[in-house]
C-alpha positions in Angstrom: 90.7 77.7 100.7 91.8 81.0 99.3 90.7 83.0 102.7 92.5 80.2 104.8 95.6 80.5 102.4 95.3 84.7 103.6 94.8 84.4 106.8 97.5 81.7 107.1 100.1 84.2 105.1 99.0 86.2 108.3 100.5 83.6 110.2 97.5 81.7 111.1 98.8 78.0 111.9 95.2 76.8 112.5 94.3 78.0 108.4 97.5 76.5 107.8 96.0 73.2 109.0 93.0 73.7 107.7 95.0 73.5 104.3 96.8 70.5 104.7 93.7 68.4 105.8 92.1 69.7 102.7 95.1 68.8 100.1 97.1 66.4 101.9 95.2 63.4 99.9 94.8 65.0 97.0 98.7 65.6 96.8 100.1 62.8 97.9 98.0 60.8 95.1 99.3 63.1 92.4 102.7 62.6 93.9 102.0 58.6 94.6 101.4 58.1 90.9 104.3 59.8 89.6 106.8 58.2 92.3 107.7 55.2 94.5 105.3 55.1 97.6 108.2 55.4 100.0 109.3 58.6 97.8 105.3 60.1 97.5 105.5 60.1 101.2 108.0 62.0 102.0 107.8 64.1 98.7 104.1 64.7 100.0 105.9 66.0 103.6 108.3 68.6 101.4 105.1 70.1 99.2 103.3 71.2 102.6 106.9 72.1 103.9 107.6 74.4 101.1 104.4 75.6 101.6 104.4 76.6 104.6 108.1 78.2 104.2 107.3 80.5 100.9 103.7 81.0 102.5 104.6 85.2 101.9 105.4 84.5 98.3 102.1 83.5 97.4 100.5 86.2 95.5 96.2 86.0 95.6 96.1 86.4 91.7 93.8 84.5 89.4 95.3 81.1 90.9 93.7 79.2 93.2 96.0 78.5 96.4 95.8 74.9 95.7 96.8 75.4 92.3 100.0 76.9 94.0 100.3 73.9 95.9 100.2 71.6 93.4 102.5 73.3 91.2 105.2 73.0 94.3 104.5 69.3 94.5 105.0 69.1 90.6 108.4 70.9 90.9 109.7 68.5 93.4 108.5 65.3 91.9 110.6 66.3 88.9 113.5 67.8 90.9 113.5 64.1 92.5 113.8 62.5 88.9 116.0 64.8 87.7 118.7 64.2 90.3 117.6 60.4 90.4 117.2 59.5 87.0 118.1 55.9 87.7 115.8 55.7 90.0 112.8 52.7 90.0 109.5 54.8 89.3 107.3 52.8 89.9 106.5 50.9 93.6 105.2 47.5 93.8 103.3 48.5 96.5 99.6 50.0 96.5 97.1 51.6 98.6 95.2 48.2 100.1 91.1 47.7 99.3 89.1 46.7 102.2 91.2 45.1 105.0 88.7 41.6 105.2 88.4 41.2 101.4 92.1 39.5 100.8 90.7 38.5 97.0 89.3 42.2 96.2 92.6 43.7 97.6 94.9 41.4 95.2 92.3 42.4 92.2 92.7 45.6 93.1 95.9 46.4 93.3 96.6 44.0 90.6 94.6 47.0 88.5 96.1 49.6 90.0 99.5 48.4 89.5 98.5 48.2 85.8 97.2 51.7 85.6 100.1 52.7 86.7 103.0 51.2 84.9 100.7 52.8 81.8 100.4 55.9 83.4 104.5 55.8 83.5 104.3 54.8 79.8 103.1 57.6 78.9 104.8 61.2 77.8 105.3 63.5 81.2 102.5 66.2 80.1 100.2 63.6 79.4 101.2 61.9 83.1 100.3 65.4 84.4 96.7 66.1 82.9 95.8 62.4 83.6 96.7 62.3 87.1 94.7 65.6 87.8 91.5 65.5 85.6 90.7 61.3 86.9 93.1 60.8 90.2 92.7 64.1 91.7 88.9 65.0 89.5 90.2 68.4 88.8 88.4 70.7 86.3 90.2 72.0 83.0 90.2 75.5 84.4 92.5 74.3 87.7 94.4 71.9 85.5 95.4 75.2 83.3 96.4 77.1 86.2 98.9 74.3 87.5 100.5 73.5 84.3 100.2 77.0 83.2 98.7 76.9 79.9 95.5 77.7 78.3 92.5 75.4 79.3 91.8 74.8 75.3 95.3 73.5 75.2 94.5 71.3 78.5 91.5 69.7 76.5 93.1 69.1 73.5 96.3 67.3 75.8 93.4 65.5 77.8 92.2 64.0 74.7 95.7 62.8 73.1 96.5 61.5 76.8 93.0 59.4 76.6 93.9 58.4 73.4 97.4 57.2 73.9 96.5 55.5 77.4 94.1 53.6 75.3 96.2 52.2 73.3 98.7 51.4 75.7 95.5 49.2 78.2 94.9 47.3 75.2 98.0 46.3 74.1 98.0 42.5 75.0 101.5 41.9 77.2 103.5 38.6 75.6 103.8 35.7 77.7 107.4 34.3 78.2 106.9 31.6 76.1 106.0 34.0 73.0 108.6 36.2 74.2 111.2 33.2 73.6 109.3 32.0 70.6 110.8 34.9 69.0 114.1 35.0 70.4 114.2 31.2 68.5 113.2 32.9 64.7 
C-alpha cells in the first residue's frame, strides 16, 4: 500500500484506486461504529476526499499510509461531534445478515445494535483501540501509529477497554416494570 500511496503522490489515479478499494471497508466500519450510518457514509466519502486532496502532505516516515488514512477519518469523526454535539450517535440501522435468513438478520443486528450502544458507553480512547484491534483486526504496532502513542500504552488501553466493555455486556438492562418499581419506593 505504501508504493501505491507513492506512486499515487506522483499523481497516479489508478494507485489512488487501488487505495480506496483496499481501505474503503475498513474505514467506513471504524467510522460506522463511531457515527450514525447516514453520517459513516458520507464521513467515509470525506476521509478518501481529504486524502486524495493532502495526497503531497503525506510524508513516507515510519507510518504506514493507511495509518495516515485512518487518522484523517478519526479527525473528522470528531470534528462531526464536536460541532454536533447534540447529535444522535448511535443509528438504529445495521449492516443486514444474509438476505434469505429474516430470523438470523433480526438476531444479528439485534447483537450488533447491542455492541454498539456499549461501544458508545464507553470512554472515546477506549472506543478508538476497540474499534481497530476487533472491527478493523489491526495489530498494536498500526493501532500506535494512528493514535500516536507507544504500543505498550495501546496494550495496557486494550486491556482496560476489554475490561470495562465487560462490564458494561453484563450489566443486566431493567425492564419497565422494575424501572417503575422504583420510581414507587
Amino acid at each position: 500500500m505504501d508504493q501505491w500511496a507513492l506512486d499515487a503522490k506522483k499523481g497516479d489515479s489508478q494507485a489512488f484506486g487501488n487505495i480506496y478499494d483496499a481501505l474503503v471497508k475498513p474505514i467506513y466500519r471504524y467510522i460506522y461504529y463511531r457515527a450514525p450510518q447516514h453520517i459513516a457514509e458520507d464521513l467515509t466519502e470525506e476521509t478518501f476526499l481529504k486524502a486524495w486532496k493532502n495526497l503531497k502532505k503525506y510524508k513516507n516516515t515510519n507510518a504506514h499510509f493507511h495509518s495516515w488514512v485512518f487518522r484523517i477519518a478519526h479527525n473528522l469523526v470528531c470534528d462531526y461531534f464536536r460541532k454536533n454535539q447534540d447529535a444522535l450517535e448511535l443509528s438504529e440501522s445495521v449492516p443486514a445478515a444474509e438476505k434469505n435468513q429474516p430470523d438470523k438478520q433480526m438476531e444479528v443486528k439485534s447483537i450488533q445494535l447491542h455492541l454498539k450502544k456499549a461501544i458508545k458507553k464507553l470512554k472515546e480512547p477506549y472506543q478508538e483501540v476497540i474499534l481497530l484491534r476487533y472491527v478493523n483486526e489491526m495489530n498494536h504496532s498500526e493501532m500506535a501509529q494512528i493514535l500516536g502513542k507507544s504500543e505498550g500504552a495501546v496494550r495496557t488501553l486494550q486491556t482496560r477497554a476489554i475490561k470495562q466493555l465487560k462490564l458494561i455486556l453484563e450489566k443486566k438492562p431493567r425492564t419497565a416494570l422494575q424501572k417503575s418499581e422504583y420510581a414507587d419506593q
